[in-house]
C-alpha positions as protocol buffer text, in pm:
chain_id: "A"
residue {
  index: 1
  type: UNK
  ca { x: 0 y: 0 z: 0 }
}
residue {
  index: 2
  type: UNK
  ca { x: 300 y: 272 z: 82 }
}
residue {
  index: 3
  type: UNK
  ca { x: 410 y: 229 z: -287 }
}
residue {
  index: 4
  type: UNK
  ca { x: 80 y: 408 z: -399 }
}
residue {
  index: 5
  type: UNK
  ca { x: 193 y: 692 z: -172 }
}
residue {
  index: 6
  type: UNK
  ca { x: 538 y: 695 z: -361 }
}
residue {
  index: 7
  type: UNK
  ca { x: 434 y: 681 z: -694 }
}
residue {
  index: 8
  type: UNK
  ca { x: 427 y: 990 z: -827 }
}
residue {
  index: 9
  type: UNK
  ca { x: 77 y: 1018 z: -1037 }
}
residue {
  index: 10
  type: UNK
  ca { x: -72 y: 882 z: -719 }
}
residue {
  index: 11
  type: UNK
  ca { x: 91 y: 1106 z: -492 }
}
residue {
  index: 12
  type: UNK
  ca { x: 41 y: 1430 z: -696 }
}
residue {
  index: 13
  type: UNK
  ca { x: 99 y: 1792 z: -537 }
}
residue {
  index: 14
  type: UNK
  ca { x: -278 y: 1921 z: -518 }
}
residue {
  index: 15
  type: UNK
  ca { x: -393 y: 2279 z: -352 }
}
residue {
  index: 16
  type: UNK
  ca { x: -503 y: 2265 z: 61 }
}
residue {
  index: 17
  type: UNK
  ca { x: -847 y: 2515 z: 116 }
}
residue {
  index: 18
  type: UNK
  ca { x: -1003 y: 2653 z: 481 }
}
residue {
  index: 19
  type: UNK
  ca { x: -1302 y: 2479 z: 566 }
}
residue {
  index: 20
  type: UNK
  ca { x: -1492 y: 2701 z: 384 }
}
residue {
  index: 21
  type: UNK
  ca { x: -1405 y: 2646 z: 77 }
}
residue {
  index: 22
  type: UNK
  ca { x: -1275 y: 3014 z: -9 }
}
residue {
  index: 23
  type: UNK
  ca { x: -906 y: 3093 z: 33 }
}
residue {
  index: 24
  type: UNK
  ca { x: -611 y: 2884 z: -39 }
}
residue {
  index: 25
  type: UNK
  ca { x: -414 y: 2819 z: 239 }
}
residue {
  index: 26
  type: UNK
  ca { x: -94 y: 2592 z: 58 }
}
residue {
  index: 27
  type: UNK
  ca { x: -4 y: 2286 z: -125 }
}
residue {
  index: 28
  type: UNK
  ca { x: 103 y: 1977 z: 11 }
}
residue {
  index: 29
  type: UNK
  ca { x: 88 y: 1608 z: -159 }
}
residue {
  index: 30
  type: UNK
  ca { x: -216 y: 1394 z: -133 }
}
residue {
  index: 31
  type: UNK
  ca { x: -63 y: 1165 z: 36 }
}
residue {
  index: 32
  type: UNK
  ca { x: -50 y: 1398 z: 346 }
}
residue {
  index: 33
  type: UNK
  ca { x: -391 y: 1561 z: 234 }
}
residue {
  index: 34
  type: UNK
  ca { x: -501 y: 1244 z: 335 }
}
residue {
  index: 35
  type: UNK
  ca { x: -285 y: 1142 z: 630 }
}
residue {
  index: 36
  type: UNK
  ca { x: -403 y: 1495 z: 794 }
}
residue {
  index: 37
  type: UNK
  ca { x: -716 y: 1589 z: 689 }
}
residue {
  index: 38
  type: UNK
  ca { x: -657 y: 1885 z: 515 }
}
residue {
  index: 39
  type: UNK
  ca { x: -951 y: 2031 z: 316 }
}
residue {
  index: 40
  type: UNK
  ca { x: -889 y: 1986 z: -59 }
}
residue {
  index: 41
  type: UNK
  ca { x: -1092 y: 2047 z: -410 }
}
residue {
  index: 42
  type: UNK
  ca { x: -1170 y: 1697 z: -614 }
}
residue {
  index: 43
  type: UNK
  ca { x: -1429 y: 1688 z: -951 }
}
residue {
  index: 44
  type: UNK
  ca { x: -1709 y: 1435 z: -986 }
}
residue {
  index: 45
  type: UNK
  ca { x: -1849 y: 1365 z: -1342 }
}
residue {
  index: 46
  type: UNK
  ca { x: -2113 y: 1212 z: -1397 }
}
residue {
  index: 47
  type: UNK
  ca { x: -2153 y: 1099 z: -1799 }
}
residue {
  index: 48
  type: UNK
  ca { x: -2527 y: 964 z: -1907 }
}
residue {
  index: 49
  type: UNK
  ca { x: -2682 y: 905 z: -2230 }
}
residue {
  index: 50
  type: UNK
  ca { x: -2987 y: 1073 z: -2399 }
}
residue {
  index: 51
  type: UNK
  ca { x: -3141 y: 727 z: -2341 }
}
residue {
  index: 52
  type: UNK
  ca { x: -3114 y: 800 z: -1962 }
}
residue {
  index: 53
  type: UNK
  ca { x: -2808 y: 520 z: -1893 }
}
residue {
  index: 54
  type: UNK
  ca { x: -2540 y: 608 z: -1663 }
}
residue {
  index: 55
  type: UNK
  ca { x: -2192 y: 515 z: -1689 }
}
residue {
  index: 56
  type: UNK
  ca { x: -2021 y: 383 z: -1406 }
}
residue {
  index: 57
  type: UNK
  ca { x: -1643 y: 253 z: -1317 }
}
residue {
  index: 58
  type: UNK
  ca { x: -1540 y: -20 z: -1101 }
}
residue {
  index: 59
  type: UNK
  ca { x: -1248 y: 132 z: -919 }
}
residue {
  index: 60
  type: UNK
  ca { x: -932 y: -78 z: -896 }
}
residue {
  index: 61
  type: UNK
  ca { x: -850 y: -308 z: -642 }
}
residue {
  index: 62
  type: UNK
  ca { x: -497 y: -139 z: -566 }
}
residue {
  index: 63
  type: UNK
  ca { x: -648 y: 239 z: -496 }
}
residue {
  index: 64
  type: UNK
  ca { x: -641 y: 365 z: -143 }
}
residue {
  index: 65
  type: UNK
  ca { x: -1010 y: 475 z: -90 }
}
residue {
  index: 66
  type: UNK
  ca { x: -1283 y: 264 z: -201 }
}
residue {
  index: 67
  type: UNK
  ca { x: -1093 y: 12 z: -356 }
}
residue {
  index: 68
  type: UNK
  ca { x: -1242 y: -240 z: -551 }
}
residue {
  index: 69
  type: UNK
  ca { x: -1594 y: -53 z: -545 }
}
residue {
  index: 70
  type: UNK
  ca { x: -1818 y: 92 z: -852 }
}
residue {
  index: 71
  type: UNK
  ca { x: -1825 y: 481 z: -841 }
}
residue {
  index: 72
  type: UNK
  ca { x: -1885 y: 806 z: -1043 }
}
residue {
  index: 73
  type: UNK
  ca { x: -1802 y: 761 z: -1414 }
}
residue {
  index: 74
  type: UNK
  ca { x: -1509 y: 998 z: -1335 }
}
residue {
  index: 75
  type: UNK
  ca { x: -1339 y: 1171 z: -1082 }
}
residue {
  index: 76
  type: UNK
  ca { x: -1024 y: 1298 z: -920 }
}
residue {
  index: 77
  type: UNK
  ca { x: -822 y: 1530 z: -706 }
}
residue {
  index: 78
  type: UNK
  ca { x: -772 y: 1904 z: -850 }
}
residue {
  index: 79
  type: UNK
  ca { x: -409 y: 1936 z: -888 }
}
residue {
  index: 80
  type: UNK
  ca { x: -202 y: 2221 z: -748 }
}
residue {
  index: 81
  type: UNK
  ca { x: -276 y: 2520 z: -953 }
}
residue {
  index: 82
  type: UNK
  ca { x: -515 y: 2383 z: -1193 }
}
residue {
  index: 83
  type: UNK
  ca { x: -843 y: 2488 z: -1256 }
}
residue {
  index: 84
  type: UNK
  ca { x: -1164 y: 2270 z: -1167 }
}
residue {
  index: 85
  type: UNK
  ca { x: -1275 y: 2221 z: -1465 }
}
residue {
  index: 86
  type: UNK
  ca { x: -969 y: 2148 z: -1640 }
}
residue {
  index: 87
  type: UNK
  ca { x: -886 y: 1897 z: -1397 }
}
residue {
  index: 88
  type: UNK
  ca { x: -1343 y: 1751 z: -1464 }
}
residue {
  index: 89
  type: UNK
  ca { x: -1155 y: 1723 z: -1856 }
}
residue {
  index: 90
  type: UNK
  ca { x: -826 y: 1565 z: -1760 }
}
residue {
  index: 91
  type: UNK
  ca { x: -982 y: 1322 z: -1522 }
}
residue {
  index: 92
  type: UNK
  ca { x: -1282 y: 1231 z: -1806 }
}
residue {
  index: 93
  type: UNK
  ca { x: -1004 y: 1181 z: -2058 }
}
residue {
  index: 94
  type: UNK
  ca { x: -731 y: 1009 z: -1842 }
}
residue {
  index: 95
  type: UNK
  ca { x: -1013 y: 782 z: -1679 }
}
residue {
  index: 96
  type: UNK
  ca { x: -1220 y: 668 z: -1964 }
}
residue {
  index: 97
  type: UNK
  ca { x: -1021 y: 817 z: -2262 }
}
residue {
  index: 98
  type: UNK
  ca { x: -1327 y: 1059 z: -2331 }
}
residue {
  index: 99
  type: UNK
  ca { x: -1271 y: 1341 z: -2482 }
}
residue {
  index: 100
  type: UNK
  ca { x: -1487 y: 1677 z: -2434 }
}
residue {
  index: 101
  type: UNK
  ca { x: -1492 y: 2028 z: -2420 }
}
residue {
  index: 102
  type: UNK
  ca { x: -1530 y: 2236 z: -2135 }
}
residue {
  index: 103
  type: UNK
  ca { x: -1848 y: 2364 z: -2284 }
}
residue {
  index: 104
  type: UNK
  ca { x: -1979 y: 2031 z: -2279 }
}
residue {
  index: 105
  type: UNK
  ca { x: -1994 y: 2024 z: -1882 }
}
residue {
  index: 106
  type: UNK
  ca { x: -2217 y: 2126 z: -1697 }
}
residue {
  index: 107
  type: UNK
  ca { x: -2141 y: 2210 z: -1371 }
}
residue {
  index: 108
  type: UNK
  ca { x: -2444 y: 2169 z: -1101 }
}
residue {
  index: 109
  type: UNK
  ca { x: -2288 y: 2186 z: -717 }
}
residue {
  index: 110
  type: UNK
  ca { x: -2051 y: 2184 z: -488 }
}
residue {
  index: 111
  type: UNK
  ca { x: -2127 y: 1843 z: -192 }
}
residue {
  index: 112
  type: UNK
  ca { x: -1873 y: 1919 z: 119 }
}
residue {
  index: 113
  type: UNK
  ca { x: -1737 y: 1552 z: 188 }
}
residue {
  index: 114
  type: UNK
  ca { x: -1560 y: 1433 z: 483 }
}
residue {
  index: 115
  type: UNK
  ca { x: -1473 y: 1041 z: 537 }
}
residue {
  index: 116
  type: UNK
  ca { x: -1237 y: 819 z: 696 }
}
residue {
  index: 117
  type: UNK
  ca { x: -1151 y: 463 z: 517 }
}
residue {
  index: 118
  type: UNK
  ca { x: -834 y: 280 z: 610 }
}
residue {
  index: 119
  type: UNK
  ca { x: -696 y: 534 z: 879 }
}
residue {
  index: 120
  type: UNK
  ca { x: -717 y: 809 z: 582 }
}
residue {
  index: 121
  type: UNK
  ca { x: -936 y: 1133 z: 596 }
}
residue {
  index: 122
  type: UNK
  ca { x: -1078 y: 1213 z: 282 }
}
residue {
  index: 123
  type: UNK
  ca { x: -1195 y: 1573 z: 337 }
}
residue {
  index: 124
  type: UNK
  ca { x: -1358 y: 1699 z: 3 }
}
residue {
  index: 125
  type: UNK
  ca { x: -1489 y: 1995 z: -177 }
}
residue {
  index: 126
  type: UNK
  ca { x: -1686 y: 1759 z: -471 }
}
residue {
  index: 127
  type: UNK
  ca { x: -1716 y: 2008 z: -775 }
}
residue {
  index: 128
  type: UNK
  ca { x: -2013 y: 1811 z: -981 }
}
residue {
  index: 129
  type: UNK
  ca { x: -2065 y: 1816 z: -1332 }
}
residue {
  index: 130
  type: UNK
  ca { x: -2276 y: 1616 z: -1569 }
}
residue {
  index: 131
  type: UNK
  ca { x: -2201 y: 1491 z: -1951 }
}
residue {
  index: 132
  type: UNK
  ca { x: -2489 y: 1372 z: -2110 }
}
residue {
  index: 133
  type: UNK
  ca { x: -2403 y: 1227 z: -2475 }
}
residue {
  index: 134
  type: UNK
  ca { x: -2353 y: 908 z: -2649 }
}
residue {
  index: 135
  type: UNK
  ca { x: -2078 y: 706 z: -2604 }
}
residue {
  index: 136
  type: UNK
  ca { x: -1967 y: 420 z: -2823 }
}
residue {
  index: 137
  type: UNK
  ca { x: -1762 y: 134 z: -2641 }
}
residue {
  index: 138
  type: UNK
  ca { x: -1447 y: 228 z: -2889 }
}
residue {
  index: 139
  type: UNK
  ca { x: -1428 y: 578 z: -2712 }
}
residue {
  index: 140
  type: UNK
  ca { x: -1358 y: 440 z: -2388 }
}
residue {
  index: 141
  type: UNK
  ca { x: -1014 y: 367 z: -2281 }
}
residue {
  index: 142
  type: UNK
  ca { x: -971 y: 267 z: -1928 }
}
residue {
  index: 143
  type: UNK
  ca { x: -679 y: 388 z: -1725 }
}
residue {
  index: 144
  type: UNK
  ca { x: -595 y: 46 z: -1598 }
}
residue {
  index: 145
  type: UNK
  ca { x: -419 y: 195 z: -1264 }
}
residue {
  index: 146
  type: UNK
  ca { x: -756 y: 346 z: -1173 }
}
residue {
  index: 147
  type: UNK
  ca { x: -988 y: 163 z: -1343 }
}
residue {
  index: 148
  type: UNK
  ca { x: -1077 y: -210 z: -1396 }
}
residue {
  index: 149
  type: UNK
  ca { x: -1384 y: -182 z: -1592 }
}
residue {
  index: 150
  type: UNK
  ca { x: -1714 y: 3 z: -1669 }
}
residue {
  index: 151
  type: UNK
  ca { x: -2071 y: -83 z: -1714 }
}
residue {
  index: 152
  type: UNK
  ca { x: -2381 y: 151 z: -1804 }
}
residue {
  index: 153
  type: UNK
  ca { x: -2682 y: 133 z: -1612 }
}
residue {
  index: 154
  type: UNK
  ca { x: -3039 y: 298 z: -1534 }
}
residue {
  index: 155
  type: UNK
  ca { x: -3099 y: 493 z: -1297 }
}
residue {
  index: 156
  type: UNK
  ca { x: -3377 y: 269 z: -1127 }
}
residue {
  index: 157
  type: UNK
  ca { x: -3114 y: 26 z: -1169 }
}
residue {
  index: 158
  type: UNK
  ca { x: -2819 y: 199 z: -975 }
}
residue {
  index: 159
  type: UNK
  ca { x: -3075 y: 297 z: -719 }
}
residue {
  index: 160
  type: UNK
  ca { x: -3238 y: -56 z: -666 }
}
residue {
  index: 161
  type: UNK
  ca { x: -2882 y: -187 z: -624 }
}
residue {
  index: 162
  type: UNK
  ca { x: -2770 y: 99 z: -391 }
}
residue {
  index: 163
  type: UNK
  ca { x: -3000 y: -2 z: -181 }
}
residue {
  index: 164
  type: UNK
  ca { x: -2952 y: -377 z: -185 }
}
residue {
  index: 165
  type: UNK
  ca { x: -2604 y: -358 z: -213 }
}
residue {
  index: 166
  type: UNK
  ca { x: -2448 y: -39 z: -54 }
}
residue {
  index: 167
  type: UNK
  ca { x: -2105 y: -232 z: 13 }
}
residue {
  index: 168
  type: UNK
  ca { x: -2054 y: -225 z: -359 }
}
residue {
  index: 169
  type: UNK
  ca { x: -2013 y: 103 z: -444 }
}
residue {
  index: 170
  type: UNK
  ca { x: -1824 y: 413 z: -288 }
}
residue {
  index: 171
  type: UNK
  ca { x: -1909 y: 540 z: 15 }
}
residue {
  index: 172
  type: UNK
  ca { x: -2100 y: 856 z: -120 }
}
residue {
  index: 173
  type: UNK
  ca { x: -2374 y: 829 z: 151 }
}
residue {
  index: 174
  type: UNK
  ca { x: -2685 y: 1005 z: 28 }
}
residue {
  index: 175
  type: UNK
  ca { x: -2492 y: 1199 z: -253 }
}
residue {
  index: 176
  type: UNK
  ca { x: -2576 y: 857 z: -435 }
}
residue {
  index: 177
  type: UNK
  ca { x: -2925 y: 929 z: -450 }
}
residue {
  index: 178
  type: UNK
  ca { x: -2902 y: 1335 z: -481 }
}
residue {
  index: 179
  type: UNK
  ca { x: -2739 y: 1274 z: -776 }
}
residue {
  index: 180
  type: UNK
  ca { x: -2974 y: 1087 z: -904 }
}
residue {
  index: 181
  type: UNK
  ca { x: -3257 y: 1268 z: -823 }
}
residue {
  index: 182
  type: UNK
  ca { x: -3127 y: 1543 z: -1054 }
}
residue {
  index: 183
  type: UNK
  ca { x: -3045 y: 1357 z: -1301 }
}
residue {
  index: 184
  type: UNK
  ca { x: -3385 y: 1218 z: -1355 }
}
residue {
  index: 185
  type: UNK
  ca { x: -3529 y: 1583 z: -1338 }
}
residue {
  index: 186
  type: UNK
  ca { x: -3274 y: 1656 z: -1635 }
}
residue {
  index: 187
  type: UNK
  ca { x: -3423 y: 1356 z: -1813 }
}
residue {
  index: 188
  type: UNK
  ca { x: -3761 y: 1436 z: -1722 }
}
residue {
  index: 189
  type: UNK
  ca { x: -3713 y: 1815 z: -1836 }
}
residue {
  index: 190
  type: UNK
  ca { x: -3543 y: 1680 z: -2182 }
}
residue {
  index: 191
  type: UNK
  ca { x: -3827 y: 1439 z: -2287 }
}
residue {
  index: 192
  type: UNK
  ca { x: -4097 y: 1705 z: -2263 }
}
C-alpha cells in the first residue's frame, strides 16, 4: 500500500483550502492531504446518455479509498494550480479516454465531503458536473491503474442496487441518491 503513496501520479501535489471552501491556504501532496485531513478540491463527473443510462467505473483493487468498489463515471483530485474544470476534462479523458470540451460540462454543485476509510481522511470539496451524450464502447479507454472496468446502467437500476447492495459502491452516503434525483429531473425536463 505505501508504494501508492510513492508513486508519483498517485501522490500528486494538489492545492489545501479553509473549511470554507474560499481561500487557499498551501499545497502539500495527497498523500498527506489524506494522512491529515486537510480540506482539498476533487471533480465528480457524472456521464449519461440521452437514453437516460449512466456510466459507471469499477475502481481498482490497488487504490487507497474505495478500492475495488463501482463509483462516479469519473473523478479525481484538482491538482495544485489547476483549474476545476480542467482537472473535470483531464480526469474524463485520463479515466475513460473521453474526450470533451469544457463547454460540454455542466457544472451543477458543490457536496462538502468528509470520510475516513483505512486510517485516511478524505476531506472533500466535490465540484459536480454532468455529460450527457452518447458514447460508443471504442471511445472508452480505461486507465488500468484506476480503473478495472465500466458498465452503463439505469438509474432505477443503480438505485435498486444501492440499496440492496451499498457495500458495492463508494461510500458517497446520500450523494448517491441526490445525484440521481437530478439527473432524472434533467431527463424528465429533456423528454418534454
Amino acid at each position: 500500500m505505501l508504494f501508492l503513496y510513492l508513486h508519483p501520479v498517485a501522490d500528486e501535489r494538489i492545492d489545501i483550502f479553509d473549511e470554507q471552501n474560499v481561500s487557499c491556504v498551501g499545497s502539500a501532496l495527497k498523500s498527506k492531504a489524506h494522512r491529515t485531513g486537510l480540506w482539498h478540491r476533487a471533480v465528480h463527473i457524472w456521464v449519461y446518455t440521452p437514453q437516460g443510462m449512466l456510466l459507471l467505473q469499477l475502481r481498482s483493487k490497488n487504490k487507497l479509498l474505495y478500492p475495488g468498489v463501482w463509483d462516479v463515471s469519473a473523478a479525481g483530485h484538482v491538482s495544485a494550480g489547476e483549474s476545476v474544470i480542467s482537472s473535470a476534462l483531464r480526469e474524463l479523458e485520463e479515466e475513460l479516454g473521453i474526450v470533451a470540451q469544457a463547454n460540454e460540462l455542466l457544472f451543477w454543485k458543490i457536496f462538502t465531503s468528509s470520510n475516513t476509510q483505512n486510517g485516511l481522511f478524505d476531506n472533500e470539496f466535490r465540484y459536480v458536473y454532468f455529460l450527457c451524450r452518447e458514447i460508443v464502447p471504442q471511445e472508452i479507454t480505461l486507465q488500468q491503474e484506476e480503473v478495472e472496468e465500466y458498465r452503463f446502467i439505469s438509474l432505477q437500476d443503480l438505485r435498486d442496487d444501492l440499496i440492496k447492495h451499498s457495500a458495492h459502491y463508494a461510500l458517497h452516503g446520500e450523494m448517491w441518491f441526490v445525484v440521481l434525483d437530478e439527473l432524472s429531473a434533467r431527463m424528465n425536463n429533456h423528454s418534454l
